[in-house]
Legacy VTK file of the C-alpha trace (Angstrom):
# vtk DataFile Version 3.0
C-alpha trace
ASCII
DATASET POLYDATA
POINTS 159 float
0.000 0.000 0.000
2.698 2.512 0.952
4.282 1.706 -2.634
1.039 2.829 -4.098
1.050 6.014 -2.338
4.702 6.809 -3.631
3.796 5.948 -7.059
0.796 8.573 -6.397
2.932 11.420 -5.146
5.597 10.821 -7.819
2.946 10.697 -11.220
1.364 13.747 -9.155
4.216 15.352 -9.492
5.157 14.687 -12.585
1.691 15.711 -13.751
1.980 18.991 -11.715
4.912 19.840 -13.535
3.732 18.978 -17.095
0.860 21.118 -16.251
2.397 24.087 -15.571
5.403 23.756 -18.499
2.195 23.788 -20.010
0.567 26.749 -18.627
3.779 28.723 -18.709
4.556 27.767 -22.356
0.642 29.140 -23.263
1.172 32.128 -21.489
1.942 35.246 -23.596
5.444 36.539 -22.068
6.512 39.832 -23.785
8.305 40.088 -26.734
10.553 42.632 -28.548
9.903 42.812 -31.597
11.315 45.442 -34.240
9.240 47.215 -36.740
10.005 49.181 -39.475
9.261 52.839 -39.089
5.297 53.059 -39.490
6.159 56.819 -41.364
6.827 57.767 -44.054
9.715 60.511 -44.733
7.462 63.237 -45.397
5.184 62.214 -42.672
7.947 62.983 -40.434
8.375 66.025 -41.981
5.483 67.062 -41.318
5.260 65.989 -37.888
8.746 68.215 -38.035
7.132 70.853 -38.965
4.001 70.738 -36.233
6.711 70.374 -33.493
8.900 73.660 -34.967
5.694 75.731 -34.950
4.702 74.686 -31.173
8.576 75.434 -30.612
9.229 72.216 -29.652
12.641 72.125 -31.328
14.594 68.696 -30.246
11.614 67.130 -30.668
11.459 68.388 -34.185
15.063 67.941 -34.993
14.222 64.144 -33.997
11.495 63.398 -36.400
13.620 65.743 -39.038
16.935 63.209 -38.444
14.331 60.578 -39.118
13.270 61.822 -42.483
16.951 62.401 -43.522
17.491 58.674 -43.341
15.647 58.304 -46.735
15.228 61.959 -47.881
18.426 64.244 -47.721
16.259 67.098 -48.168
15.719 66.964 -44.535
19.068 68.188 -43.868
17.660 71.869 -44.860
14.931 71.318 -42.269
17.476 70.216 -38.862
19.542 73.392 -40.255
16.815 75.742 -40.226
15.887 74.808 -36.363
19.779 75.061 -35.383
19.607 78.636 -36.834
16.427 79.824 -35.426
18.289 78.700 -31.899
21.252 80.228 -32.688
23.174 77.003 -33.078
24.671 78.554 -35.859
28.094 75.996 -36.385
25.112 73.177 -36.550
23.233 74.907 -38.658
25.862 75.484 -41.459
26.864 71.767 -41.104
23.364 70.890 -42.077
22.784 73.004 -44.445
26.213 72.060 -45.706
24.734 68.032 -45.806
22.052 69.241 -47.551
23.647 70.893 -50.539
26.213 68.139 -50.589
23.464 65.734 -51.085
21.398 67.760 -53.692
23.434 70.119 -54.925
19.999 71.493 -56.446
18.812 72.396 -53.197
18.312 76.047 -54.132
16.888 76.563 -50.619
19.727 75.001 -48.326
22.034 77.088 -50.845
20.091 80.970 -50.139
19.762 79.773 -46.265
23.475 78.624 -46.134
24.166 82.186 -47.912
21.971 83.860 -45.356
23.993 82.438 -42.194
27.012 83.684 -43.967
25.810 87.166 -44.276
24.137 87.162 -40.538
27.269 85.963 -39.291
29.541 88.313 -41.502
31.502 85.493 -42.847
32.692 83.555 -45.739
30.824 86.807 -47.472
32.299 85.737 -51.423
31.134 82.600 -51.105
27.950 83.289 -49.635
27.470 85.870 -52.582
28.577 82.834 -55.322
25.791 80.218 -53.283
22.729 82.613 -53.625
23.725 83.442 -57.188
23.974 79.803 -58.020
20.465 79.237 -55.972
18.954 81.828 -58.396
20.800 80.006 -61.619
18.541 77.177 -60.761
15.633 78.336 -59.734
14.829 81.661 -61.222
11.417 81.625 -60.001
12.617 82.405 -56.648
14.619 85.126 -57.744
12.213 87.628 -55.912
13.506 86.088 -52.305
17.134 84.947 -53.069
17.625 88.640 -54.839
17.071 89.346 -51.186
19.892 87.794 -49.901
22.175 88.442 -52.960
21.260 92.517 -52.270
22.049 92.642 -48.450
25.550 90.736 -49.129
26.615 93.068 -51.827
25.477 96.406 -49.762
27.494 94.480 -46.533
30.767 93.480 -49.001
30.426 97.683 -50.727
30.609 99.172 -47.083
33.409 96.458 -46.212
35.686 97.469 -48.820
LINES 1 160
159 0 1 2 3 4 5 6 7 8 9 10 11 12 13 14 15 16 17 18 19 20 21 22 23 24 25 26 27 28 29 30 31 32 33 34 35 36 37 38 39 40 41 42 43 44 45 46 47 48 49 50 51 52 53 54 55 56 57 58 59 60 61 62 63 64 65 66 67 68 69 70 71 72 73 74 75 76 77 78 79 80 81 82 83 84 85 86 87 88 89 90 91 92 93 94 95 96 97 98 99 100 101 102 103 104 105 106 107 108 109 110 111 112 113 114 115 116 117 118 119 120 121 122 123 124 125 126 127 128 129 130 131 132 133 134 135 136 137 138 139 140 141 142 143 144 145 146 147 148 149 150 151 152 153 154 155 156 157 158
């Protein structure tokens, strides 16, 4: 009789252990699991943009460095912010990305131009990037004659 018994406890515990492998193996335990980003470039760009108007720089600059991944244009955008905080060494290297990237980037070229003349610098070359900007894109000759005026009234008085 006492052999029975044993052989009771011990399948009882073998059972009790099967059952909760079982129950532990069933259970949903977390998991990591890596997605691709849900957005698309522009859509962070845009999301870029909200944050930037509700001043919520680093949070744009974030979603900005996210676009940049797949759309160099981008670069233009995280230079912009650095300039309007006065980050002005970070702002010429991004604007700097940008035109290296698309040297088309008539924008990134004006803005780059536009540090350069706020900052009283690099003044020739600033004058050569806006007159390039309004090469290729002539359309926008009304705002990049902007720039191209102020740096040739700053070089006259400098001479």
């Amino acid at each position: 009789m006492k052999s029975g018994i044993q052989d009771y406890k011990k399948i009882s515990g073998i059972l009790l252990i099967g059952f909760a492998l079982l129950f532990l193996s069933s259970c949903a335990l977390p998991r990591i699991i890596i997605l691709d980003d849900p957005l698309s470039p522009e859509e962070h760009i845009n999301l870029g943009v909200a944050y930037e108007r509700n001043g919520e720089f680093e949070k744009a600059i974030i979603e900005y460095k996210k676009a940049s991944k797949k759309l160099p244009a981008a670069y233009l955008y995280i230079g912009n912010v650095y300039f309007q905080q006065g980050r002005i060494d970070a702002a010429e290297k991004y604007y700097g990305k940008a035109i290296e990237t698309d040297p088309g980037n008539t924008d990134a070229l004006n803005n780059l131009a536009w540090l350069y003349y706020v900052e009283r610098k690099k003044l020739d070359e600033a004058e050569m990037l806006v007159i390039k900007a309004i090469e290729l894109n002539p359309g926008k000759e009304p705002v990049y004659g902007d720039t191209l005026e102020k740096l040739r009234l700053i070089k006259a008085r400098n001479r």
